[in-house]
C-alpha positions as CSV (number, residue, x, y, z in Angstrom):
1,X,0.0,0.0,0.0
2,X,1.4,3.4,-1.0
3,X,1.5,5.8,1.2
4,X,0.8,9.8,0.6
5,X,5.1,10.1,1.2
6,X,5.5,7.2,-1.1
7,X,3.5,8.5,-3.9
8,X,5.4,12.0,-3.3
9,X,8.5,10.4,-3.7
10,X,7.4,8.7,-7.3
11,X,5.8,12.3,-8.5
12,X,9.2,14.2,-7.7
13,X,11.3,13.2,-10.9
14,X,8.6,14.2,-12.9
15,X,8.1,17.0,-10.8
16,X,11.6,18.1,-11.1
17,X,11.9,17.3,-14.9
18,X,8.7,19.8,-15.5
19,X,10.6,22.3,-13.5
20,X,13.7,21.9,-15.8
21,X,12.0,21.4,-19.0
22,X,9.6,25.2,-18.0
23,X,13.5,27.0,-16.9
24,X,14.9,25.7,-20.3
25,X,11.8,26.8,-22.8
26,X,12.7,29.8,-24.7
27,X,10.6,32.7,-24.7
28,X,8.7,34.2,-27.0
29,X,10.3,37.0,-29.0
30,X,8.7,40.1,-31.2
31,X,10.4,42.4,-33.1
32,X,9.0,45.6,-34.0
33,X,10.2,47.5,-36.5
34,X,12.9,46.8,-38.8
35,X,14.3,50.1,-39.8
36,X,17.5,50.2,-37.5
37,X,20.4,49.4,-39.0
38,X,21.1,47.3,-35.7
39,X,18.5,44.6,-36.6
40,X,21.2,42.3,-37.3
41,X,22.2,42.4,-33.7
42,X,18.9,40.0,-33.2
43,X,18.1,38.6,-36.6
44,X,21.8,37.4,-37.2
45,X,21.8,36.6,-33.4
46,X,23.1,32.7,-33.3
47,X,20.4,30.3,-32.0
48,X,21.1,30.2,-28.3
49,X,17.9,28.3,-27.4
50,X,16.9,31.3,-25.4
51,X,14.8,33.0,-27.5
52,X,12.2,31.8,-30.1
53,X,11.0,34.6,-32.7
54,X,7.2,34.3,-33.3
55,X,6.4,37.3,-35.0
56,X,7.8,40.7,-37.0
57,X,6.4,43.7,-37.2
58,X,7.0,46.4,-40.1
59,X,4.8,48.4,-42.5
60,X,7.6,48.3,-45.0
61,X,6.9,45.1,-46.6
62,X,9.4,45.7,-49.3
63,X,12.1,45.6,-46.1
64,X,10.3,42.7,-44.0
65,X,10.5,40.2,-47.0
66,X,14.2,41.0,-47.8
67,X,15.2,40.7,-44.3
68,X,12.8,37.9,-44.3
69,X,14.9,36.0,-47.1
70,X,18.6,37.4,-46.1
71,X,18.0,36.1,-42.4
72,X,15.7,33.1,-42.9
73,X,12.8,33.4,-41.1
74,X,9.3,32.6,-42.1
75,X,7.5,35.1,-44.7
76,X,4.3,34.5,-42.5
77,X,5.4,36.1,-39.1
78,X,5.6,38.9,-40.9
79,X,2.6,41.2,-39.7
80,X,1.8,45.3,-40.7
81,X,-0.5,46.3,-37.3
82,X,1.5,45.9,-34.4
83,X,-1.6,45.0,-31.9
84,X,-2.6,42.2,-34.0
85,X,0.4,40.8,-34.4
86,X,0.9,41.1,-30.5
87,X,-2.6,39.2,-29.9
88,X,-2.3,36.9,-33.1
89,X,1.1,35.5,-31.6
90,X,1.1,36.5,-28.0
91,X,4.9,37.2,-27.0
92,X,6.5,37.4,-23.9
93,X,8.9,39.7,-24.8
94,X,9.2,42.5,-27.3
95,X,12.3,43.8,-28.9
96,X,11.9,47.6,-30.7
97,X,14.0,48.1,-34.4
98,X,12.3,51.3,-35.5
99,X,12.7,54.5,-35.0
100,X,13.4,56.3,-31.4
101,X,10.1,58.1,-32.0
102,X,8.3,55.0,-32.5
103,X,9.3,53.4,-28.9
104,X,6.5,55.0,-27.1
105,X,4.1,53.3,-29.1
106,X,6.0,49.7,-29.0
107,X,5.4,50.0,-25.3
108,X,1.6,51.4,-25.1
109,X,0.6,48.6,-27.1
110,X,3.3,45.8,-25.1
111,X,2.7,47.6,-21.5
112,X,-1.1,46.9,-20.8
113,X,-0.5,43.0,-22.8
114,X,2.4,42.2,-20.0
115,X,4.9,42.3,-22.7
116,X,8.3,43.0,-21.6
117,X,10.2,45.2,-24.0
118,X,14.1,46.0,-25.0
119,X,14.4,48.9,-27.0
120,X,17.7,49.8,-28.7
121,X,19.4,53.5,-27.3
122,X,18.3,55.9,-26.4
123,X,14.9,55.6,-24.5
124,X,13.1,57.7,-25.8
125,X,12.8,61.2,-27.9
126,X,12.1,63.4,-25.3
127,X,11.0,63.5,-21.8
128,X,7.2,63.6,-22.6
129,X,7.6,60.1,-24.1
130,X,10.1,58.9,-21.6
131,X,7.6,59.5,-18.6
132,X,4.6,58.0,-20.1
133,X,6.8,55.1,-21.2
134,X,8.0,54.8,-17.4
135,X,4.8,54.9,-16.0
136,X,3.3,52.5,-18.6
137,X,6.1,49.8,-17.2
138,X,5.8,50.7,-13.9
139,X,2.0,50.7,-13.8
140,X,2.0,46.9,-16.0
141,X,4.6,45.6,-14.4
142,X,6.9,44.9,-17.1
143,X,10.6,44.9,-17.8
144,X,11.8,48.0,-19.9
145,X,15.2,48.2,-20.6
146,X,17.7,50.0,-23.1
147,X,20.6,48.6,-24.9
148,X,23.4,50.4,-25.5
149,X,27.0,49.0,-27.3
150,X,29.1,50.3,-24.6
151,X,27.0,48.3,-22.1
152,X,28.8,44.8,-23.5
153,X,32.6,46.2,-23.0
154,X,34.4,44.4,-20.7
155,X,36.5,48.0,-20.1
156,X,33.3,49.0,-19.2
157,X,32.3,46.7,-16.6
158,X,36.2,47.0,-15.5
159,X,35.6,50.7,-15.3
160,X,32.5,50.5,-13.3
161,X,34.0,47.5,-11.1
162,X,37.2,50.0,-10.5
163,X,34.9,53.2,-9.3
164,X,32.4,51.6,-7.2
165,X,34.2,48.8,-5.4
166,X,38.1,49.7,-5.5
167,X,37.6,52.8,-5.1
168,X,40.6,53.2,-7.5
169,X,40.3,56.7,-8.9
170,X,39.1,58.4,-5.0
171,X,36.3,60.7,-5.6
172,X,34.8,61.1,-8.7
173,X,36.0,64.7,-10.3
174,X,36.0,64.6,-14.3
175,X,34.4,62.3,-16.9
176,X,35.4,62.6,-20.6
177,X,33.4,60.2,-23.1
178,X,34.0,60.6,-26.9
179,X,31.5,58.5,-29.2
180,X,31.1,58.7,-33.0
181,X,31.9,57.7,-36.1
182,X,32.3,59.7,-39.6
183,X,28.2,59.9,-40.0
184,X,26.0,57.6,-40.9
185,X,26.0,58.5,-44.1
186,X,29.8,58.0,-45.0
187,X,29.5,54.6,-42.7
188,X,26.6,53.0,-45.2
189,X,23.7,53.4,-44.1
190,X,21.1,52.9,-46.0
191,X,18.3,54.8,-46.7
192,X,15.5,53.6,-44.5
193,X,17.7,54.2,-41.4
194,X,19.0,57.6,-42.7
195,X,15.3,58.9,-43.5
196,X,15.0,58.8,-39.4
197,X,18.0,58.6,-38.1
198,X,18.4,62.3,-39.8
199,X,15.1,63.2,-39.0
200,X,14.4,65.8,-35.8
201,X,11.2,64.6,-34.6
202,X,11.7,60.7,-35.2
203,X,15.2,60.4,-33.9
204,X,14.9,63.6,-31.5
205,X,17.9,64.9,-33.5
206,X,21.4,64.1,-35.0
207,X,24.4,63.8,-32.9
208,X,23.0,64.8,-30.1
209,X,21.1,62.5,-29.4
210,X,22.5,59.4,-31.3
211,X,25.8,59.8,-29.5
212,X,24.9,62.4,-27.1
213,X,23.0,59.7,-25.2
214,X,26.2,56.9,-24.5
215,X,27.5,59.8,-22.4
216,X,24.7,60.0,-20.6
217,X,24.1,56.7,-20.1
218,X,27.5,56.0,-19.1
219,X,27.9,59.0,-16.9
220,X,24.6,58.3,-14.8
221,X,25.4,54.8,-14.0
222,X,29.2,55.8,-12.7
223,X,27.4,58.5,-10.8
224,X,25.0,55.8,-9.8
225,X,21.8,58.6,-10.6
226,X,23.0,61.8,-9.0
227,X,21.2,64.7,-10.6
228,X,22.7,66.8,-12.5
229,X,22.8,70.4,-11.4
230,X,22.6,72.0,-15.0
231,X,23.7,71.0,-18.9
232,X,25.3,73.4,-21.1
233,X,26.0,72.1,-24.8
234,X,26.9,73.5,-28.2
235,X,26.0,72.3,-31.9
236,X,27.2,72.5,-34.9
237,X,26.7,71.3,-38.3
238,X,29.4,70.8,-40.2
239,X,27.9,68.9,-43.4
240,X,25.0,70.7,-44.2
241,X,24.7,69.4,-47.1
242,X,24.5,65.9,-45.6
243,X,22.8,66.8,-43.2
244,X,20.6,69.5,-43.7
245,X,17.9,69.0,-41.0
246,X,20.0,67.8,-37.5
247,X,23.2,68.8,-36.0
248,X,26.4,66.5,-36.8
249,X,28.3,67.8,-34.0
250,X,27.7,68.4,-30.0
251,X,29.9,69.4,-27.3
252,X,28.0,68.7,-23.9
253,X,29.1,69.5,-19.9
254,X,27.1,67.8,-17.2
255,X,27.5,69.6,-14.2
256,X,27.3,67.4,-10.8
257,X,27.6,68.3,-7.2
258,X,31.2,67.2,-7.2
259,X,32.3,66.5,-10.7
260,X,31.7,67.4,-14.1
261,X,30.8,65.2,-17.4
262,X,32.1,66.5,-20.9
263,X,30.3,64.3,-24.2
264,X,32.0,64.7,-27.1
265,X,29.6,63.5,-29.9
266,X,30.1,63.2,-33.5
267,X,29.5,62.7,-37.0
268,X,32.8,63.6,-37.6
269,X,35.4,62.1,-36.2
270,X,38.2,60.6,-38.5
271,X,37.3,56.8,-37.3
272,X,34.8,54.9,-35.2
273,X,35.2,55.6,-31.4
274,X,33.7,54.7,-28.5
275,X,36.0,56.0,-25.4
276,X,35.9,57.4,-22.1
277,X,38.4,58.9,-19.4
278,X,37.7,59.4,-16.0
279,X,39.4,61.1,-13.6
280,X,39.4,61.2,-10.0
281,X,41.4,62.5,-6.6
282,X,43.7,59.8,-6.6
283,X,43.7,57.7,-10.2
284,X,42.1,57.4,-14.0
285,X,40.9,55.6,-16.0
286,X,41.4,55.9,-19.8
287,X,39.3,52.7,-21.9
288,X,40.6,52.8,-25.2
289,X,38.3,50.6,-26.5
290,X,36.1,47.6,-25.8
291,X,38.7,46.0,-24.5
292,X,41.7,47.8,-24.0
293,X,42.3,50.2,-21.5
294,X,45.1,52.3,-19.0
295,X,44.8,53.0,-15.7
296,X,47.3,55.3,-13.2
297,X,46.8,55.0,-9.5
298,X,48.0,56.6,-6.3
299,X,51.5,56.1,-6.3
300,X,51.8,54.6,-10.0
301,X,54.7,56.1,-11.5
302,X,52.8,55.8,-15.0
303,X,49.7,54.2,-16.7
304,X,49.7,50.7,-16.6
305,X,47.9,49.1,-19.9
306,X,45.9,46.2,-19.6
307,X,44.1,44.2,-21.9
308,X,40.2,43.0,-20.4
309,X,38.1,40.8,-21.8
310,X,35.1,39.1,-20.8
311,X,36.9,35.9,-19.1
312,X,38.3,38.8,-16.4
313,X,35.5,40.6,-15.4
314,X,31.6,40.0,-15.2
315,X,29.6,41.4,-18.2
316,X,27.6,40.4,-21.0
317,X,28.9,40.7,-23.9
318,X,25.4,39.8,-26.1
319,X,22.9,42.7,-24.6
320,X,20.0,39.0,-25.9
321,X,21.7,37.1,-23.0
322,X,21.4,39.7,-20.8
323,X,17.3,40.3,-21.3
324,X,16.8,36.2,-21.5
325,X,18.1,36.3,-17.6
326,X,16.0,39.1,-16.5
327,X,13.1,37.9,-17.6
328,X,13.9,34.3,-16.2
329,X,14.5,36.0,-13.1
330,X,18.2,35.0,-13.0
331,X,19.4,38.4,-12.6
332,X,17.7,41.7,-11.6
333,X,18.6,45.1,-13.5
334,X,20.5,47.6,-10.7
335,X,18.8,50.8,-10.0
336,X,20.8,53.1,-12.5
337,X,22.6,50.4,-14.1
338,X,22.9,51.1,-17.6
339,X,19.6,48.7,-19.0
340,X,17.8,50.2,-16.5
341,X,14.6,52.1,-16.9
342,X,15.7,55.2,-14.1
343,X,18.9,55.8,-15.9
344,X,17.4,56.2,-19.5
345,X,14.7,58.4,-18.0
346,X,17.3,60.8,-16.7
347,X,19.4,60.2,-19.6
348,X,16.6,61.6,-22.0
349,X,16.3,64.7,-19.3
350,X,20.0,65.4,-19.9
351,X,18.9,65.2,-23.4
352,X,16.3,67.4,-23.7
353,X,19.0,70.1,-21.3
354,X,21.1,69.6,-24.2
355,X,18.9,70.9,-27.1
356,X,17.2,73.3,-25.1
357,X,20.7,74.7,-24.1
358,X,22.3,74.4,-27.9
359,X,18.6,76.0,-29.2
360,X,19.1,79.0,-26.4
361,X,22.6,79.2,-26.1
362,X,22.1,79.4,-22.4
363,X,23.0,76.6,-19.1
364,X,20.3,74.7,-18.5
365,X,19.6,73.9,-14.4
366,X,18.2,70.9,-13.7
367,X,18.1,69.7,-9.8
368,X,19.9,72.1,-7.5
369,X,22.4,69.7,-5.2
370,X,20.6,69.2,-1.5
């Protein structure tokens, strides 16, 4: 005769194989737009068993079949209304390849579903969109996070790790961060990114805010969210004939309590870059790039170079990875970490400074320090 333990003790494999075969099933992935050049960050993405794409959303049909036939997925997820594809194929999560302006609608129709979304950088255009975005997530209860490059260095994470829990560089005093390229234009890219990546109201602007923003980003997570007391920033456009409709150029200063951020931001750089130095009372810290970087401490005769990668310090280096574990619970996103929801928020209000500043030619004050 079995007893209630005994027949306990027969249902636990089972009950332990459901358990492992729920924590292994991928989720459910939408895409929404395909306009961003980045698109291949997800649709080239290798097959990592974490994610399983159910639907695509674009109302350029012309671009959704030939990235339907250059990246192999089915013709058929292929959908033109955004809320019937949501209810047609019922995601769990919701990745956003349109334009910037176009991310407040991605989450009003994800948001009240219980769709968790990943859009790519920056949040949002401006701060009207940013709040309502934040308070649709907050209100749903769903996972809104931003993906930025720089987020996936290992000098990054190094950076951050060096800051916060060495205390390597004292107190925080000067933060320089360069990011650009030669434009978008002169990189290749094609048209239906350029006809809102130029554009002022779908993209919020042109340097500014496509570059502007890593700064920002960056800045607010090392500052883990202090307000800024005021943002002063210049503009210029230097190919108006390019770019006839955005700025190609933008010199911001963040000013803090105790320190100072300076966002060099550009369409016109000589190369690629993606850089920062920070500075402190008692060390620096230069990244060079993703993964190289120099560093000079109290008492270091000179900078020391070193070489980081992935294997030395804890990061994600695929931004996929890094969503897949939030939503499985595995990790939870830091308050002012750089996915999270409250530093893109302040990150668009440093943005909207920054226009309103260049526009005006006058400081901007923010929050006065308490």
């Amino acid at each position: 005769m079995k007893t209630k333990f005994g027949i306990l003790f027969l249902l636990l494999p089972a009950l332990f194989l459901f358990q492992a075969a729920t924590a292994q099933k991928p989720i459910r992935l939408a895409v929404a737009g395909m306009t961003h050049g980045h698109i291949s960050f997800i649709l080239g993405r290798p097959d990592k068993g974490d994610f399983q794409l159910v639907g695509v959303f674009e109302t350029n049909r012309e671009l959704a079949q030939k990235l339907s036939v250059k990246y192999k997925f089915a013709a058929d997820l292929i959908y033109s209304d955004l809320a019937q594809m949501l209810d047609a194929v019922k995601p769990e999560a919701v990745v956003a390849f349109g334009s910037i302006y176009d991310h407040l609608a991605v989450v009003e129709a994800c948001a009240p579903r219980g769709i968790h979304v990943m859009v790519e950088k920056p949040l949002a255009v401006n701060m009207q969109h940013a709040q309502r975005m934040a308070e649709l997530a907050k209100k749903n209860n769903i996972h809104l996070l931003t993906d930025y490059e720089t987020s996936w260095y290992p000098t990054t994470a190094q950076s951050f790790k060096l800051v916060h829990n060495d205390n390597f560089v004292g107190t925080l005093r000067k933060v320089v961060i360069h990011d650009g390229h030669q434009g978008p234009k002169e990189i290749g890219c094609d048209k239906v990114f350029l006809d809102w990546l130029t554009d002022p109201v779908l993209n919020g602007g042109g340097a500014i805010v496509d570059f502007g923003c890593y700064g920002a980003n960056l800045m607010t997570a090392l500052t883990k969210g202090e307000k800024p007391i005021s943002v002063t920033a210049v503009t210029r456009q230097f190919k108006p004939e390019i770019y006839p409709k955005v700025d190609d150029d933008a010199t911001i200063i963040v000013t803090y309590p105790e320190s100072q951020c300076i966002i060099q931001a550009s369409w016109n750089w000589p190369f690629s870059r993606k850089d920062m130095e920070i500075y402190g009372s008692s060390g620096s810290i230069v990244t060079v790039d993703k993964t190289l970087m120099r560093v000079r401490g109290k008492g270091m005769p000179a900078e020391k170079q070193e070489q980081i990668t992935a294997a030395d310090v804890a990061v994600y280096e695929d931004p996929f990875t890094y969503f897949s574990d939030v939503l499985k619970g595995k990790i939870s996103v830091p308050s002012y970490g750089v996915y999270s929801l409250e530093n893109n928020v302040q990150v668009v209000q440093i943005l909207d400074a920054a226009r309103e500043s260049a526009k005006t030619g006058k400081t901007v004050f923010l929050n006065s320090p308490k």
